[in-house]
C-alpha positions as CSV (number, residue, x, y, z in Angstrom):
1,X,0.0,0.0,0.0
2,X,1.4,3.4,-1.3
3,X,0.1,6.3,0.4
4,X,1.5,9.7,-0.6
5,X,0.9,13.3,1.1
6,X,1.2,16.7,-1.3
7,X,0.2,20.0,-0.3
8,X,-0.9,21.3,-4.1
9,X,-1.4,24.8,-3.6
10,X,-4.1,25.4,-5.5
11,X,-5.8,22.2,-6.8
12,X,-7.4,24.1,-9.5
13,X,-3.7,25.8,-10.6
14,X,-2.2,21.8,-10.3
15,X,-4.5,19.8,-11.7
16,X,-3.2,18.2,-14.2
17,X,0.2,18.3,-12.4
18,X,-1.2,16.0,-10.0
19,X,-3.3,14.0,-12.6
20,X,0.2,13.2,-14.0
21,X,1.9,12.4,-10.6
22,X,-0.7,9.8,-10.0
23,X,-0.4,8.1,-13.9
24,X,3.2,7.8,-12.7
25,X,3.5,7.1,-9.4
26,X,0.2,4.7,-8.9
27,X,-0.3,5.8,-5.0
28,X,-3.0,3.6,-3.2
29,X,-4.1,7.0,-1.8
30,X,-3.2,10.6,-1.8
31,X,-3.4,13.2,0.9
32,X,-3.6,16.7,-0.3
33,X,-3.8,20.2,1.3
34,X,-4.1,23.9,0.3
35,X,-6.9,22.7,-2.2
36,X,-8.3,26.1,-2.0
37,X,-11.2,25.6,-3.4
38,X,-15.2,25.0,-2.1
39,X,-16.1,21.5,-2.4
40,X,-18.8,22.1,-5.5
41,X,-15.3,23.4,-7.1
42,X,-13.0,20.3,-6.2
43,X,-12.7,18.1,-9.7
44,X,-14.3,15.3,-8.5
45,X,-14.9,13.9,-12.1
46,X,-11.4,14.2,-13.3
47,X,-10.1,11.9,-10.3
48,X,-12.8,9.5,-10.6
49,X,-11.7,9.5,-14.6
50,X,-8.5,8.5,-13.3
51,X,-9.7,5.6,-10.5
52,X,-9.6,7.7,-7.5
53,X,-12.8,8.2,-5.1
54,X,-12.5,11.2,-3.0
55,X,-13.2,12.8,0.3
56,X,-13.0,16.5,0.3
57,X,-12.6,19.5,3.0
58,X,-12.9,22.9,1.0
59,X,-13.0,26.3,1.6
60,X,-12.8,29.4,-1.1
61,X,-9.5,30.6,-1.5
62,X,-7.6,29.2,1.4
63,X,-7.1,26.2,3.0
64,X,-8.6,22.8,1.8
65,X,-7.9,19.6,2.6
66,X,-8.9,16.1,0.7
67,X,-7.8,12.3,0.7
68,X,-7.8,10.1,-2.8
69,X,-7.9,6.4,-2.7
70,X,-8.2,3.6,-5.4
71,X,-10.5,1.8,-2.9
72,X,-13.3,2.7,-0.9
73,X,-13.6,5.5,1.3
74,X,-15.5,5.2,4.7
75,X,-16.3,7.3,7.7
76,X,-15.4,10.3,6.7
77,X,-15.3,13.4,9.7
78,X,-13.9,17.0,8.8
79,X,-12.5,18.8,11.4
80,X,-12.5,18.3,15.2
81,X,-15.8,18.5,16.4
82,X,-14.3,19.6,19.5
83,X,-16.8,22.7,20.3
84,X,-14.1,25.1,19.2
85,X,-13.1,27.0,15.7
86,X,-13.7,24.4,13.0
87,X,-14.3,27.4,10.2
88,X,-11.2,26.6,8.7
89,X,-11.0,23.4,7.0
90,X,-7.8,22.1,7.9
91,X,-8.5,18.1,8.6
92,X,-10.4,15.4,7.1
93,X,-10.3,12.2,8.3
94,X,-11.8,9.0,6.7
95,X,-10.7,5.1,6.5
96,X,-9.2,2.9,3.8
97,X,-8.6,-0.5,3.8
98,X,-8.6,-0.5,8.1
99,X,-6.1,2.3,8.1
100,X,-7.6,5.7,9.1
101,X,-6.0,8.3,7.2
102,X,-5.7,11.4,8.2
103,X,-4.5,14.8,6.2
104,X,-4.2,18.0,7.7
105,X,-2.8,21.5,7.1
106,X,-1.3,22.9,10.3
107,X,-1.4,27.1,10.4
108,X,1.6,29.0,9.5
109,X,1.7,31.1,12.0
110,X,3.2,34.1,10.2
111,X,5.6,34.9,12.6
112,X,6.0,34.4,16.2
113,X,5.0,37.6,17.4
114,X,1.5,37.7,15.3
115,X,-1.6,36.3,16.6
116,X,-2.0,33.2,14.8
117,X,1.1,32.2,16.1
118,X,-0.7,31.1,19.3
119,X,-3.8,30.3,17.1
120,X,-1.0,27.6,15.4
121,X,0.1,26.4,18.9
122,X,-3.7,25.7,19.9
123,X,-4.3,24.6,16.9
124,X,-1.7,21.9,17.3
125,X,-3.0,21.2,20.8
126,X,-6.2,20.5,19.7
127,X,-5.2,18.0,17.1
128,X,-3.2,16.2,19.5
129,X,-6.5,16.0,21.7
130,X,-8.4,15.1,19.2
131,X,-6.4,11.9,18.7
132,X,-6.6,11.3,22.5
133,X,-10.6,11.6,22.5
134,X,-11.3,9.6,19.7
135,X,-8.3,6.4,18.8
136,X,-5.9,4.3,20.4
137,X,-2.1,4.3,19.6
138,X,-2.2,0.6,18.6
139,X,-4.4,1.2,16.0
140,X,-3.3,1.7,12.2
141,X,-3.2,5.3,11.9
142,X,-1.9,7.4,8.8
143,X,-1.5,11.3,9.8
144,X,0.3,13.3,6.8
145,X,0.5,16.5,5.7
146,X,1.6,19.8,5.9
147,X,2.9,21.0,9.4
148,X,4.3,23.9,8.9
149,X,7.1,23.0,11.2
150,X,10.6,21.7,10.8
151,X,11.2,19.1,13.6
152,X,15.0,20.1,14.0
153,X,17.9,20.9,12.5
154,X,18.2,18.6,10.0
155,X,15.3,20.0,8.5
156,X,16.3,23.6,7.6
157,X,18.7,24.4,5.2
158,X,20.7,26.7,7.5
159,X,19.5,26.2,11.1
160,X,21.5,29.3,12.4
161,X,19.8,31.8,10.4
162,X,16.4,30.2,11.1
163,X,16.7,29.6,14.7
164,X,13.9,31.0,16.6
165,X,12.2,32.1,13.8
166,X,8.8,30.9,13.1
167,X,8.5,27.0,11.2
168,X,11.9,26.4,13.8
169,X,10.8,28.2,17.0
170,X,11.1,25.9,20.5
171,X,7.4,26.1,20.7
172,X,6.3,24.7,17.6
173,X,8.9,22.0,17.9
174,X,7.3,20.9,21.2
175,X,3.8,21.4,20.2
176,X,4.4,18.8,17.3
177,X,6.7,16.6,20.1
178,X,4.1,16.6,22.2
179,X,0.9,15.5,19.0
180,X,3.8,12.5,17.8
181,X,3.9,11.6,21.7
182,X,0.6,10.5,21.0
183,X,2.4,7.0,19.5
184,X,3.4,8.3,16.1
185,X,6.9,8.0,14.1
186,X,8.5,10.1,11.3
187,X,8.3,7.6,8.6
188,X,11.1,9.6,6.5
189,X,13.2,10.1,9.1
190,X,13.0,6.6,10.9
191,X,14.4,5.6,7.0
192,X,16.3,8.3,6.5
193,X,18.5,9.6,9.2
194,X,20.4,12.3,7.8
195,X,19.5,16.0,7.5
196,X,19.6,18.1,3.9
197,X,16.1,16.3,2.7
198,X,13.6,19.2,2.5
199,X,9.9,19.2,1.3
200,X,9.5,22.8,0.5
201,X,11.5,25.5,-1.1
202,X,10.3,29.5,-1.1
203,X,9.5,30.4,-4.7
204,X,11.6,33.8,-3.8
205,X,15.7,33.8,-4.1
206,X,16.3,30.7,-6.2
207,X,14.9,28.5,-3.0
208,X,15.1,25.6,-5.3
209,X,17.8,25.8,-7.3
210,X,19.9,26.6,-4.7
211,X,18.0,23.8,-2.0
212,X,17.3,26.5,0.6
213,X,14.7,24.1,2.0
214,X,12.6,23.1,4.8
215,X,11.5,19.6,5.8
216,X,7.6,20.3,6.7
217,X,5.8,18.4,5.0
218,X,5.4,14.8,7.3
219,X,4.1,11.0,7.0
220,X,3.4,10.1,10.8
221,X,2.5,6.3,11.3
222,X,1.4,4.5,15.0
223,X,3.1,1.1,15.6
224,X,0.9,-1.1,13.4
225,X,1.8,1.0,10.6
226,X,5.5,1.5,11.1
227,X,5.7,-2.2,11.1
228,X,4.7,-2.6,7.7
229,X,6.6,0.7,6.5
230,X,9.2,-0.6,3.7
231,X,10.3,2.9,2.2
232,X,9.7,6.5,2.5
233,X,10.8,9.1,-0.2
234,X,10.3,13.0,-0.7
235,X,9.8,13.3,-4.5
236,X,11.7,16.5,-5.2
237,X,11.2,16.0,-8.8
238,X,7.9,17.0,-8.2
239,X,8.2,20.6,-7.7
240,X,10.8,21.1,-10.9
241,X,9.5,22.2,-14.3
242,X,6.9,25.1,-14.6
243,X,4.0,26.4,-12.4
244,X,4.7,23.6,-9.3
245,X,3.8,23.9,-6.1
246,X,6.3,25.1,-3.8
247,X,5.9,21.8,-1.6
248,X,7.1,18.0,-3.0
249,X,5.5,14.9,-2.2
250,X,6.3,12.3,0.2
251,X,5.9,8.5,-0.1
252,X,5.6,5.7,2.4
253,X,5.5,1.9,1.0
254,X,3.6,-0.6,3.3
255,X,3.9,-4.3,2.9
């Protein structure tokens, strides 16, 4: 079972940049976010053209969240359903073949003396509540997608300049410690130790050519999951060529 997360920024502007991806790379299912568009919008005939039901999360303009599979697609939830701020559609949830699969877009935060920077810390509370209130550790979970957070130093291209700065700040980093506490694993980096693999690159200042990167983008798999977890890959080809997204795929491979 392939399962792949991409944020697409803009499903409407990458369409058939992701209708492409999946001829080639045959994912089981795909995790998207930054859709950014309503769900009447979302090109729900053009995946199912290509052998993908979906579940969709939309909102105009921003945000947007959606899961693909080749199978079938069960109990489906969007958002927390915690009593709090759900207006921004930031996580869908639904299962596939026993494995609930979850894609969310963690806020930015803008920086860490704006507002939604503590909107961004909450926001990561919640989510790591929300798996507390409704799943166990030992079951098969799949949580990918963008976190707008680079666990540590390995995952920024120069973690001096970046230090404290928001994506990098102590906070975030324990937020998103504290949600993986929950009984999750890096997939990538429990395959791939080293540091200098990055997921996204700024559009500005040659962030691509010249690999000024962050690693934000994450697979997260409980115990059952990470058992069966045979590779995991960050296609950076992905965001070559023209009009990409600014954030590349990445791949886990279970047996």
């Amino acid at each position: 079972m392939k399962i792949a997360t991409w944020n697409v920024n803009s499903i409407r502007a990458r369409l058939d940049r992701v209708l492409n991806w999946l001829d080639e790379h045959q994912p089981d299912v795909l995790v998207m976010q930054e859709t950014k568009v309503e769900d009447k919008d979302f090109p729900l005939g053009e995946f199912e053209d290509a052998g993908y039901e979906a579940a969709i999360h939309g909102q105009k303009t921003y945000n947007g969240v959606a899961i693909l599979a080749r199978d079938p697609i069960s109990d489906v939830v969007r958002g927390f359903g915690d009593g709090g701020d759900d207006s921004q559609a930031r996580c869908i949830a639904a299962t596939v073949n026993d494995v609930r699969v979850v894609s969310v877009y963690v806020p930015n935060g803008k920086n860490i003396d704006h507002d939604d920077y503590g909107f961004k810390l909450e926001w990561l509370r919640r989510l790591r509540a929300y798996f507390d209130a409704n799943f166990e550790p030992g079951a098969p979970i799949y949580l990918g997608g963008d976190f707008n957070v680079a666990p540590d130093e390995r995952d920024v291209y120069d973690p001096k300049a970046l230090e404290g700065r928001i994506l990098c700040s102590d906070a975030e980093r324990e937020a998103l410690a504290n949600l993986i506490a929950f009984g999750f694993e890096d997939a990538f980096r429990a395959l791939n130790p080293d540091g200098g693999y990055y997921s996204w690159w700024d559009y500005r200042m040659l962030g691509f050519p010249k690999n000024r990167g962050l690693r934000i983008d994450m697979a997260y798999l409980t115990a059952p999951l990470m058992e069966r977890c045979r590779e995991s890959s960050i296609d950076r080809n992905a965001r070559k060529g023209k009009g990409p997204s600014d954030h590349a795929p990445v791949l886990v491979t279970l047996s």
